[in-house]
C-alpha positions as CSV (number, residue, x, y, z in Angstrom):
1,X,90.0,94.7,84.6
2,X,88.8,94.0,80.8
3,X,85.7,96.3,81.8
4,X,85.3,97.8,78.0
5,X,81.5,98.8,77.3
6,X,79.1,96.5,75.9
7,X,76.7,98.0,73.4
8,X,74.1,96.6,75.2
9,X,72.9,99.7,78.0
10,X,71.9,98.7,81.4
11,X,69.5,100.5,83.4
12,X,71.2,102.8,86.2
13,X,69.6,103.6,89.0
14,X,71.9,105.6,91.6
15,X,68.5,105.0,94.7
16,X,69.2,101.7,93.8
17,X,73.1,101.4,94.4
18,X,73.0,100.8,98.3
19,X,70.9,98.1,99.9
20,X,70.3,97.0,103.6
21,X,73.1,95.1,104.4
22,X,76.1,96.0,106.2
23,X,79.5,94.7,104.5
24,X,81.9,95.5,106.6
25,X,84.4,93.1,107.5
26,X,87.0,90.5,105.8
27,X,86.2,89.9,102.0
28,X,87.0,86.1,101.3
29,X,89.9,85.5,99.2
30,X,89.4,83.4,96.0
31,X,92.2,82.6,93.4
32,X,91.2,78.3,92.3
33,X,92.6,79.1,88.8
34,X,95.1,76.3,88.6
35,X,97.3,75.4,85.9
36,X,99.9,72.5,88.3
37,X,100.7,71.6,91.5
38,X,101.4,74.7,93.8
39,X,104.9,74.5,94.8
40,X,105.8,77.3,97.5
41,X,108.8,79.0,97.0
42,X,112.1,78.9,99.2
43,X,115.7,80.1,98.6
44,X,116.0,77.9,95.8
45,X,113.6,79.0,93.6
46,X,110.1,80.5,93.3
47,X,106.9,79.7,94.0
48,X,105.5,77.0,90.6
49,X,102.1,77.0,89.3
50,X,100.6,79.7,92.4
51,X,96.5,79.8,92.0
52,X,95.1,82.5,90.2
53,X,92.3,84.6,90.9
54,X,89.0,83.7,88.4
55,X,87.2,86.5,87.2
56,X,83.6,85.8,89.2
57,X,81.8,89.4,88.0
58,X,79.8,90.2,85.1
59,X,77.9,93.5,83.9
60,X,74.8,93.7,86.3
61,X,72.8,96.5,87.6
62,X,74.3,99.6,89.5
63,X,74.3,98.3,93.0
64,X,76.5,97.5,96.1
65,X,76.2,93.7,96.1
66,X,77.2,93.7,92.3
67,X,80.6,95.9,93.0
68,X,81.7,93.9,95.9
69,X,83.2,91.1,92.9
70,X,85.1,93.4,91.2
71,X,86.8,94.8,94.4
72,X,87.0,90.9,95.4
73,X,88.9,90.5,92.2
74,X,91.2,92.9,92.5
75,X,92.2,92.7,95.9
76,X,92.8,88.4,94.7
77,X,94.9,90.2,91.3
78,X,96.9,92.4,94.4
79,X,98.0,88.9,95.9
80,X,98.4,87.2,93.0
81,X,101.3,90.0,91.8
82,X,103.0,89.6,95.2
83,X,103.3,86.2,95.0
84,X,104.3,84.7,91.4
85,X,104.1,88.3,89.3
86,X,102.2,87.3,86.4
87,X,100.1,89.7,85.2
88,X,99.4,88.2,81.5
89,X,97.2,85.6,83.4
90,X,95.2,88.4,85.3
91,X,92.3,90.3,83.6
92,X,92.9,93.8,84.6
93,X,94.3,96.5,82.4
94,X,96.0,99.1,84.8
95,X,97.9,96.2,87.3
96,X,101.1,97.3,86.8
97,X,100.0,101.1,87.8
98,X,98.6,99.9,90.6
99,X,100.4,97.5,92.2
100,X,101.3,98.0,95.9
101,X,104.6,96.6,95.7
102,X,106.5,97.5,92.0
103,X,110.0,97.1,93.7
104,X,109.1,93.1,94.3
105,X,108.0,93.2,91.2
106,X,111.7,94.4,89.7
107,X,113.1,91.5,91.6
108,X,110.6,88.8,89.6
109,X,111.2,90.4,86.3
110,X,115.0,90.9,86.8
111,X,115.5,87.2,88.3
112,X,116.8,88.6,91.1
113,X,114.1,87.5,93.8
114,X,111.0,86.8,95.0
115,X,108.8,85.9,97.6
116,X,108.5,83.3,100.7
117,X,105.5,82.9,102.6
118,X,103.6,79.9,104.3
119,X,100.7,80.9,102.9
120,X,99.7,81.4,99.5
121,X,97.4,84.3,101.2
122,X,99.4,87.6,102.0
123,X,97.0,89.7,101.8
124,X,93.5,89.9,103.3
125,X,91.0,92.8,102.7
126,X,88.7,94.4,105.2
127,X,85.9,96.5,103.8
128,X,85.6,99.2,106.7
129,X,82.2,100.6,105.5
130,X,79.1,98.9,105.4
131,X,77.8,100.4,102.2
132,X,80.2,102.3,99.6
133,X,80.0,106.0,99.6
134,X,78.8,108.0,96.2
135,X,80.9,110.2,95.1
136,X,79.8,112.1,92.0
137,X,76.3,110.8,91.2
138,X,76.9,112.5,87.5
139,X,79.5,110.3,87.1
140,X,78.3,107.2,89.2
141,X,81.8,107.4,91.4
142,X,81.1,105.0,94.0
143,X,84.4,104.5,97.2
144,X,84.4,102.2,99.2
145,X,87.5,102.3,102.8
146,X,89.6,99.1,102.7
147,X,92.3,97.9,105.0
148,X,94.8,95.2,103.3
149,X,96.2,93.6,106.0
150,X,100.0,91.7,105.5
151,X,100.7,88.4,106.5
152,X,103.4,89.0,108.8
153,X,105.6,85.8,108.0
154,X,106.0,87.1,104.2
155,X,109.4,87.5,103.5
156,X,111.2,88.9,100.0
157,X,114.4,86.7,99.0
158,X,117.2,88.7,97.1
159,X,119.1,86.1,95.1
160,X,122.5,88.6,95.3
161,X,122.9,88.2,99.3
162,X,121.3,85.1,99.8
163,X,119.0,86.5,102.7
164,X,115.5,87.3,103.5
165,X,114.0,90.3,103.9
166,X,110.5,91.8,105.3
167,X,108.6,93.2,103.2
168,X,108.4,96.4,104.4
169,X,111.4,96.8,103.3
170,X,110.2,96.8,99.9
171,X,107.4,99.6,100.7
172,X,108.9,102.0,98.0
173,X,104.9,103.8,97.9
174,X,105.1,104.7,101.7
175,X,101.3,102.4,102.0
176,X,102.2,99.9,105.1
177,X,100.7,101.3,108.9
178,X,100.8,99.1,111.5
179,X,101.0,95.5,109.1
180,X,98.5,97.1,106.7
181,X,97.7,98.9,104.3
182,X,95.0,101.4,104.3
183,X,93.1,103.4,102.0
184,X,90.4,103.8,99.5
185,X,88.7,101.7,96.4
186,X,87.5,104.1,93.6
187,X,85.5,102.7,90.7
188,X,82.6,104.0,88.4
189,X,79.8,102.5,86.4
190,X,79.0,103.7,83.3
191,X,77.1,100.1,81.8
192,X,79.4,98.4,83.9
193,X,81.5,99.0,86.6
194,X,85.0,100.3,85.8
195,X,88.4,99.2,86.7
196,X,89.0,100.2,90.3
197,X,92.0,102.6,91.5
198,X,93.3,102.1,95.0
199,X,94.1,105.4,96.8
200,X,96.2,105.2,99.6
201,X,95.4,106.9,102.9
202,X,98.4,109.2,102.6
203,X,97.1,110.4,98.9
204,X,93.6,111.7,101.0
205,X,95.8,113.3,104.1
């Protein structure tokens, strides 16, 4: 995310990260940046003019309810990169470490494939944790457990054989369990909170 520091300082307050609510559950998916009609893709070609996530965070005050947007966002930049693989339109920096599925996104930038699904959603994340965990409070390293899970009728078209694949087949990071994938959001806040690393559950076995 474009998360650079702002001379402006904000006040941190590590007592006053974690609040009385319970967030666990499914975080809603948002991507309403649109640029054209969306055309789902099929055999013939890809998908056209797929939503994009917006950016809804802004530098506030060292607390759960403020991180929950960026994690929002990038989980919404995650789907986004599965299903049309454009990250110039995305406002995170370290995408193209991070993404869950880099041999997809060989088939996009090669020309040789892409993905079908019904649904413009393929992912949907589940924070597993009511309240993040704090990690280093020197450092203000704040976790947070996360589930992804895959919309099973997602396919991965390969333009040299003409057939469809599942995209588990594509798992070249060893992340999908059972339809999912599980692991761990990192982030920090310095003034603001800091792009967010996904650590997969077999990284923390």
């Amino acid at each position: 995310m474009n998360m650079e520091s702002k001379e402006e300082k904000m006040p941190v307050d590590t007592q006053a990260l974690f609040d009385e609510k319970d967030y666990t559950g499914t975080y809603p998916y948002v991507a309403d940046g649109v640029i054209g009609p969306y055309t789902p893709a099929n055999r013939d070609h890809p998908a056209y003019s797929a939503p994009a996530p917006g950016v809804r965070y802004r530098p506030r005050h060292y607390a759960a309810r403020n991180l929950r947007p960026y994690l929002g966002y990038y989980y919404a930049c995650q789907n986004y990169m599965i299903l049309a693989s454009e990250p110039a339109v995305l406002k995170i920096d370290n995408i193209s470490e991070e993404m869950f599925f880099p041999a997809i996104q060989d088939l996009y930038e090669e020309g040789k494939g892409w993905v079908i699904t019904p649904n413009p959603q393929i992912l949907t994340m589940n924070l597993l944790e009511g309240q993040p965990r704090l990690i280093d409070e020197t450092l203000k390293i704040v976790e947070w457990n996360v589930r992804f899970d895959i919309l099973p009728e997602v396919q991965v078209y390969r333009k040299d054989t003409n057939q469809v694949y599942p995209i588990t087949d594509f798992d070249t990071r060893g992340l999908i369990r059972d339809g999912a994938i599980h692991g761990t959001l990192r982030t920090q806040f310095t003034n603001e909170w800091r792009p967010v690393q996904f650590i997969s559950e077999n990284s923390l076995s």
